[in-house]
C-alpha angles and dihedrals in degrees: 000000000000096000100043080052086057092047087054092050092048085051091045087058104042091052086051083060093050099045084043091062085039090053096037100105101029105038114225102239140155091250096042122114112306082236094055093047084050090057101041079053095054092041094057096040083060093052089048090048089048083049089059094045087059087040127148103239111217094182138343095286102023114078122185123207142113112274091132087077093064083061100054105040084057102040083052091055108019111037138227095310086061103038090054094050083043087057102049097047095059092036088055091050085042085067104033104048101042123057099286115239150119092306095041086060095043094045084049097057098046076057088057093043091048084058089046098061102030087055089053092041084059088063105066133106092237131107121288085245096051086055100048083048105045081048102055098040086055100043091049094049088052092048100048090051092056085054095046094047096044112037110078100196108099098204083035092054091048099046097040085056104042087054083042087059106040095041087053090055108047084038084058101047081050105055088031092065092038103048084058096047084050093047090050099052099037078069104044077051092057098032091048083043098059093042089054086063110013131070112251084221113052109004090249118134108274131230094277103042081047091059093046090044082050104049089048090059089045087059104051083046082077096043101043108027092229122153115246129210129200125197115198111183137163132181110274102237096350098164090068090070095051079048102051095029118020140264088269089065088036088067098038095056080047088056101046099038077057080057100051085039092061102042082051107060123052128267092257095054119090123225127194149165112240104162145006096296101353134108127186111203108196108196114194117211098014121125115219103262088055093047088053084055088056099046090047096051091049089048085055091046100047077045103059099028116116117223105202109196132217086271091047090257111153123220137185127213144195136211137199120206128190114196136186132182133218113238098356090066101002139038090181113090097180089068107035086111097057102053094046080057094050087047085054085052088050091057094049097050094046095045121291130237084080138091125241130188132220 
């Protein structure tokens, strides 16, 4: 008994490691998507209904595993709305896949009624710890009763339900600890993952997530013949500001002109910071004099829009762009940049606050 207990706690865990990769990108969580609660639902019903299959049978009709773990693991991450389809689906295969009588329904409703308070346990305003730990107590001291009131052997009873016990605890402390290493690291995953490609600053795509992105559009240049604009653009002055103001309104001029860059270009554009004070707009599929449209209107919007500092001041910038066009002003892809970049040099040394082209 001991040992087929073990084999359900290595698949429990196993199964934590897995739902941990499929949830990896899109967290499981009380206040995610109705559709994603439904999966993660579904997902854990699935693992309770392989645990019976690898179930300890008692007698012919009384079965011992670990199901309520899938329960709980789902109720802890997921809510009420997954721990009760988690329930039913195990509950359903409960009754399906043993000899169906009085004690297959009734086993099946103390399921249901395991989803039922470990959902409601979810709810409330309490520690993560304390959950995991009010739901398997409970779970455990239903479950126990129902061992104690059906099963008829005296030294069988005893012995099905101190295994029952110790192997619920141990199996807590377990995916207690790993559910919180996977979580963790699920984090440092997604945390590590958006500063690969996105500026600590302003949320814009960073240099290195500008060049892949690059390099992708250049790409698709060879295989679908389409123009391609670049928009290279700095502060003009901009050290003045850190000067006069401070570094702390420096960034936060930095964060909302990444802001009126970006509800300024079109969803298919791609904005990012690639220096101190410069941003580089690539825009697919756009010929130059559109492009020049673009760039002027960004030019009137930095222009007229009011920064209004931590101590209400109000503060007016510039900015200078330099743009260049495959395969309107260049046929050379390898240095579009560069001549965007040249363009941007152009602007600064005839007066900045203007757009030229390359």
């Amino acid at each position: 008994m001991l040992k087929d207990l073990f084999i359900n706690s290595s698949i429990l865990i196993s199964f934590l490691f897995l739902g941990g990769e499929i949830f990896k990108d899109t967290p499981l969580s009380p206040s995610a998507p109705f559709k994603m609660r439904i999966f993660g639902g579904i997902v854990s019903g699935i693992l309770g209904s392989i645990l019976m299959i690898f179930s300890v049978r008692i007698s012919p009709e009384i079965v011992l595993d670990l199901r309520h773990f899938a329960i709980i693991i789902v109720a802890i991450y997921g809510g009420l709305t997954s721990s009760i389809i988690t329930a039913l689906i195990i509950a359903a295969f409960r009754i399906y896949y043993f000899p169906i009588g009085s004690l297959s329904i009734t086993a099946g409703s103390i399921i249901i009624l395991l989803g039922l308070i470990s959902g409601l346990i979810s709810q409330l305003h309490i520690s993560q710890k304390r959950k995991w730990l009010y739901m398997n107590v409970v779970n455990t001291a239903i479950i126990s009763t129902d061992l104690l009131l059906v099963v008829k052997e005296n030294d069988l009873v005893l012995e099905s339900t101190i295994y029952f016990v110790m192997m619920s605890i141990i199996t807590g402390l377990l995916v207690y600890h790993f559910s919180n290493y996977i979580t963790v690291s699920n984090s440092l995953y997604k945390k590590f993952k958006i500063e690969a490609t996105q500026d600590f600053l302003t949320g814009l795509n960073n240099v290195r997530s500008f060049d892949n992105k690059l390099n992708d559009v250049i790409t698709r240049l060879d295989r679908n013949k389409e123009d391609l604009s670049i928009i290279i653009l700095d502060i003009d002055h901009f050290k003045r500001i850190n000067d006069t103001y401070g570094h702390v309104a420096g960034d936060y001029v930095l964060k909302k002109l990444a802001k009126v860059l970006s509800s300024s270009c079109r969803d298919l554009d791609i904005v990012a910071r690639t220096g101190g004070e410069e941003f580089c707009i690539l825009l697919p599929d756009c010929p130059n004099k559109k492009a020049l449209a673009v760039a002027e209107r960004i030019r009137k919007n930095v222009e007229k829009h009011q920064f209004i500092l931590a101590d209400q001041q109000k503060i007016n910038i510039t900015v200078s762009l330099g743009i260049t066009t495959y395969p309107d002003k260049t046929t050379n892809l390898n240095s579009i940049v560069e001549e965007a970049d040249y363009a941007l040099y152009q602007a600064k040394q005839t007066g900045r606050n203007r757009v030229c082209t390359g």
